[in-house]
N, C-alpha and C positions, 0 to 999 in steps of 0.2 A: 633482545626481544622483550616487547612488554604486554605483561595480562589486562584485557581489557574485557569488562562484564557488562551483556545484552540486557536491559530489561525489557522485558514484552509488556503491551498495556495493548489489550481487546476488549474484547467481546464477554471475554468471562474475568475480565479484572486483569488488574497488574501481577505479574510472574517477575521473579528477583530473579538474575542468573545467581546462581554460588561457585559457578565451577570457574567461570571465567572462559577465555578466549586465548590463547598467547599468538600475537600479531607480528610480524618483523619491525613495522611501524605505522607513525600512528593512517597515511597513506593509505593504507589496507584496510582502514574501515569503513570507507564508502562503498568497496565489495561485498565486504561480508555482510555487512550494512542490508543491502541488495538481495542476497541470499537468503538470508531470514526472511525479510519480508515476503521475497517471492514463496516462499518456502510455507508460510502462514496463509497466505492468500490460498496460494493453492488448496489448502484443506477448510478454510471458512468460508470463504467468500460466496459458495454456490449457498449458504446458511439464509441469506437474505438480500433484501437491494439496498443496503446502506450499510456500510461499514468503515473503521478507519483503526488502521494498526499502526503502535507506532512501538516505537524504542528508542532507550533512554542507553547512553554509552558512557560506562564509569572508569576513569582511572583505576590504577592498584590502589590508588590511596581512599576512591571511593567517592572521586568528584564528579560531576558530570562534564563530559567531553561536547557530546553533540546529539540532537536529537532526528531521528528521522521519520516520518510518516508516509503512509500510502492512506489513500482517502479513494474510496469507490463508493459508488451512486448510479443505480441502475434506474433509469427511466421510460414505462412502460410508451411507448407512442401512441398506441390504439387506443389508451386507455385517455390519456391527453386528447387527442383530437376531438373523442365522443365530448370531455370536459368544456371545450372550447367549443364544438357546435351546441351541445347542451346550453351555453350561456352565450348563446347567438356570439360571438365573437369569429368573424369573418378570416383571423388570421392563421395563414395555411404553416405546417409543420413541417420541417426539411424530412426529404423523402432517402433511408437509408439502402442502403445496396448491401444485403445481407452476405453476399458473398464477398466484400474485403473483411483482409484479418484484421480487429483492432487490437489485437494482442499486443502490440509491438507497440502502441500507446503507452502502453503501462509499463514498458521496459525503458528505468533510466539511460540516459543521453551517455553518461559513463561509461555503458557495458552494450548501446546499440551496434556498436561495431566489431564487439568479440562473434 
């Protein structure tokens, strides 16, 4: 097993892990990878309409292994369309269907089948 260390980088600044992770291998970090993030979203995200969380993944030795991000960008429609007639521009706005989930959007391709 080896220790590998999360760094968080938000909203409110870069967060060092010190404690570490211990992993079976290095395979296991596109999960937990995963988990963090989702795990971060869940408590910022409703904070504003733009945001992007990411983390930095350190060897023992304190290298960086791999980096990953989630990037969210919420866009008002209503607020758009009035913009668009406001500046006489004629072109129409795809019309959403409030009722499908886009949750599953935001859930990596890796873990869409667990």
């Amino acid at each position: 097993m080896a220790r590998y260390y999360f760094d968080l980088h938000n909203g409110e600044g870069p967060t060092r892990d010190e404690h570490g992770t211990e992993l079976k291998s290095r395979e296991d970090i596109p999960k937990e990878l995963t988990r963090i993030l989702l795990d971060v979203a869940r408590d910022e995200l409703p904070a504003g309409d733009r945001m992007t969380i990411a983390i930095t993944v350190r060897d023992e030795s304190g290298d960086p292994v791999t980096v990953a991000s989630l990037i969210f960008n919420n866009e008002w429609l209503d607020v758009l369309r009035y913009r668009l007639r406001f500046k006489g521009c004629r072109r129409s706005l795809p019309r959403i269907n409030p009722t499908r989930s886009i949750g599953a959007t935001l859930r990596p391709a890796f873990i869409a089948g667990n």
